[in-house]
N, C-alpha and C positions, 0 to 999 in steps of 0.2 A: 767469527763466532757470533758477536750480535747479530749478521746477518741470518744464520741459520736460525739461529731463538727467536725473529722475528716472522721464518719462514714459517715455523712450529706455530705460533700462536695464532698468525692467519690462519691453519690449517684446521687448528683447534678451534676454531669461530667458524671457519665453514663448515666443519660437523658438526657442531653445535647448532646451525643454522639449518642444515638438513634437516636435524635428529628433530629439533623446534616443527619444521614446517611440516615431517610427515606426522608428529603429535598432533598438529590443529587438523590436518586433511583427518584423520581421524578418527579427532572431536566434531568434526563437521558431521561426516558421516555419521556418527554415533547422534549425534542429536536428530540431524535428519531422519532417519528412523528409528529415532523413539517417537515424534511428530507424528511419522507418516503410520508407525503401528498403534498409537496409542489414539488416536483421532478418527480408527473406523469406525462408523456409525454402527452400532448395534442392530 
């Protein structure tokens, strides 16, 4: 029993961990082009 509730919470930290890193891959790209659209010279 503690073993499975321990397997669960690993499981739940590496979704967590996923859901986290494709939020910054994201925010990366979402700043990146604000940067690159808002910096064309007129």
């Amino acid at each position: 029993m503690t073993e499975h509730l321990a397997m669960k919470e690993s499981f739940q930290d590496a979704h967590f961990l996923t859901f986290a890193s494709e939020n910054a891959l994201l925010l990366i790209a979402w700043s990146n082009y604000k940067q690159i659209f808002f910096s064309i010279p007129d």
